[in-house]
C-alpha positions in Angstrom: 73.9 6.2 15.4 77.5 5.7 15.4 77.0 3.0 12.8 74.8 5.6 10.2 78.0 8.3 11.3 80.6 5.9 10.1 78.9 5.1 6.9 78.3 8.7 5.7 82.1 9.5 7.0 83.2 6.8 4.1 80.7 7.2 1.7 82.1 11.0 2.3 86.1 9.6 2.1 85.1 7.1 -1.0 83.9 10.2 -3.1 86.6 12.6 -2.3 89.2 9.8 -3.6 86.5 9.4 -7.0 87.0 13.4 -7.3 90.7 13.8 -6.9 91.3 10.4 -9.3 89.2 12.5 -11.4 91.3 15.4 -11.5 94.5 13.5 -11.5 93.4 11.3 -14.6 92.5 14.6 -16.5 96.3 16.0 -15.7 98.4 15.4 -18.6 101.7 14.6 -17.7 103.1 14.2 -21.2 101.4 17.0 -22.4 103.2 19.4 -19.7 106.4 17.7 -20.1 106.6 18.4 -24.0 105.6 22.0 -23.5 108.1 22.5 -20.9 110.6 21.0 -23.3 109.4 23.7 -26.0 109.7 26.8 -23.6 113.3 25.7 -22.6 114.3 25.8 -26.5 112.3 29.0 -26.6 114.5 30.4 -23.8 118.3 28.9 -25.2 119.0 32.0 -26.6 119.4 33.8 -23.6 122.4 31.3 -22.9 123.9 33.2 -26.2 126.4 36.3 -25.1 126.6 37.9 -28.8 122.8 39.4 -29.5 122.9 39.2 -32.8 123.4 35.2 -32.8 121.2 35.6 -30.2 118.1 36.8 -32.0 118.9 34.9 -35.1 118.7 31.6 -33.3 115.9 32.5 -31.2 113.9 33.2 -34.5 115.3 30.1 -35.8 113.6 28.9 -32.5 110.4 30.2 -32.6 109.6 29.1 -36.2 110.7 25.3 -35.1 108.8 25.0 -32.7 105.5 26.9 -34.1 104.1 23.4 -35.8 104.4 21.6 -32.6 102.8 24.8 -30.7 99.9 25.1 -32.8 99.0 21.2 -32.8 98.8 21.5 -28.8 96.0 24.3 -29.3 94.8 22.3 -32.2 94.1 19.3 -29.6 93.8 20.7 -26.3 92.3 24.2 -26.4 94.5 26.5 -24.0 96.8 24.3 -21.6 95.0 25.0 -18.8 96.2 24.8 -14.8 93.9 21.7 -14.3 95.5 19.8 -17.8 99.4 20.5 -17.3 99.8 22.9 -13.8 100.3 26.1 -13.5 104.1 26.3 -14.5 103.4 24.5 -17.5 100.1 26.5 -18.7 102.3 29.9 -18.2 104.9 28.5 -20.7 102.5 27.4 -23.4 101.6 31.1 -23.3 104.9 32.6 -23.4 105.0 30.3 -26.5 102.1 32.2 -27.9 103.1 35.0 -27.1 106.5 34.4 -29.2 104.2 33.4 -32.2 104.5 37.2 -33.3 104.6 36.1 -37.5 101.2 34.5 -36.9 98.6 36.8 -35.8 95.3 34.8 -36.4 97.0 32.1 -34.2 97.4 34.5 -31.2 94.0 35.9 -31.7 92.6 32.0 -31.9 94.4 31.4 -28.9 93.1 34.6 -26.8 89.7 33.3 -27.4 90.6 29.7 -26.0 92.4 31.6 -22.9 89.5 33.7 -22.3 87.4 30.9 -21.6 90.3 29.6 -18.9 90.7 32.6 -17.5 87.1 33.3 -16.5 87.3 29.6 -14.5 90.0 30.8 -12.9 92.1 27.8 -14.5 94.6 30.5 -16.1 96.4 33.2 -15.9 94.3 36.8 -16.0 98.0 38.7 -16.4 99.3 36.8 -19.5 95.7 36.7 -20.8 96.0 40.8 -20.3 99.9 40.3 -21.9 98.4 38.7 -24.8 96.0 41.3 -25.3 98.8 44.0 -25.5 101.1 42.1 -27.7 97.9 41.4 -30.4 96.7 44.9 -30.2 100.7 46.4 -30.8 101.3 43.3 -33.8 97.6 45.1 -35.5 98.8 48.3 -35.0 96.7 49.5 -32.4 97.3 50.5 -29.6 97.6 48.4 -26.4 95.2 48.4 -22.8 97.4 47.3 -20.4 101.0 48.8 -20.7 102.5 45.5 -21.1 104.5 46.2 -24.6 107.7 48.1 -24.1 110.6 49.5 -25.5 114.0 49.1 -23.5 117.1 51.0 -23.8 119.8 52.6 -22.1 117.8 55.9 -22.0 115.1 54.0 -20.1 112.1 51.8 -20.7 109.5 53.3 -23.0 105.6 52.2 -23.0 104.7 50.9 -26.5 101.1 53.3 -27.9 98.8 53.1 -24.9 95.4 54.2 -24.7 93.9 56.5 -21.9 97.2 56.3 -19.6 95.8 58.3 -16.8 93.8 55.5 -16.1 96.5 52.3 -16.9 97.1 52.1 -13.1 93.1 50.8 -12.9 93.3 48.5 -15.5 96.6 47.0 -14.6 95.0 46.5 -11.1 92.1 44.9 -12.2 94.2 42.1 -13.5 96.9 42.0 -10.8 99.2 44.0 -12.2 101.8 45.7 -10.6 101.8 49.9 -11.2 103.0 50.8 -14.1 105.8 52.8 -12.6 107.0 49.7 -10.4 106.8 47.9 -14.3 109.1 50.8 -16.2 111.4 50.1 -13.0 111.7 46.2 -13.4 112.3 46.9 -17.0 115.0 49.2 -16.3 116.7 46.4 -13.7 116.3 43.5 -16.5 117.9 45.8 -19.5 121.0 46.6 -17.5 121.3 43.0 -15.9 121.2 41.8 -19.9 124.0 44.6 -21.0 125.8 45.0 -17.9 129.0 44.0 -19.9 128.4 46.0 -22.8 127.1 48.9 -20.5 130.5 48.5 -18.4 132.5 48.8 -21.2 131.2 51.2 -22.8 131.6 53.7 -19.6 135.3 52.7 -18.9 
């Protein structure tokens, strides 16, 4: 008996280790470290104190990288959590999400997400983000409340539809209320301008 308990407790053992040298041999280590490298360019310009250098070198940016962006969905799909983690995944879709002169790209690339999302191996809030940002760039107008406008008169929600129930929709993708959004927006805009804002008031 103990003999038969030993050998289903390493037969167990023995095909754990085949599933988790599974999953390790599917992540792609190069593959997260070259989308990484693309998000940090994508985020330089925020190292930029003049705004209009700013957004000329972040469109500058954005266009760069594109080729490289589009071959990773060409070849991979979606960057899932299980391909390149988590931190990775998330900055392959704020890459997308940048990709705002190519809209059949970000449409392609919502499809390829979708099927992630619904294994739970990305995430349902940029997938609801990327929703937003396709609907606003057609003209439409967006589910979630994502899309804003911010200013020193507040932050504004981009065209919405049915806003008495945004609340429930941003919940069912782990949103936070739309209110508690506006408020974050609010914080970021005058952390960005503080100097300018400062200024300005003296």
């Amino acid at each position: 008996m103990i003999k038969l308990d030993r050998a289903v407790y390493i037969l167990g053992f023995t095909l754990v280790l085949i599933s988790a040298y599974g999953q390790n041999k599917k992540f792609n280590l190069s593959l997260s470290k070259q989308i990484d490298s693309l998000a940090k360019e994508d985020q330089s310009a925020l190292t930029i104190q003049n705004s209009e250098n700013a957004a000329a070198h972040f469109q500058k940016v954005i266009r760069s990288n594109f080729p490289l962006v589009k071959k990773i969905a060409d070849k991979h799909g979606f960057p899932s959590y299980d391909l390149v983690g988590k931190e990775s995944s998330n900055n392959y879709w704020m890459l997308v999400q940048h990709s705002d002169f190519d809209l059949p790209f970000q449409k392609k690339i919502l499809k390829l997400m979708k099927l992630e999302v619904d294994k739970k191996n990305a995430s349902g809030q940029n997938y609801a983000y990327l929703i937003d940002r396709i609907n606003i760039n057609e003209g439409k107008p967006q589910i979630y409340g994502t899309q804003v406008n911010m200013g020193e008169n507040g932050t504004k929600i981009k065209p919405c539809s049915d806003t008495l129930n945004l609340d429930k929709r941003r919940l069912s993708v782990g949103l936070k209320p739309i209110k508690d959004y506006l408020k974050q927006c609010d914080d970021m805009f005058l952390e960005m301008n503080k100097d300018r804002i400062k200024t300005k008031d003296n």
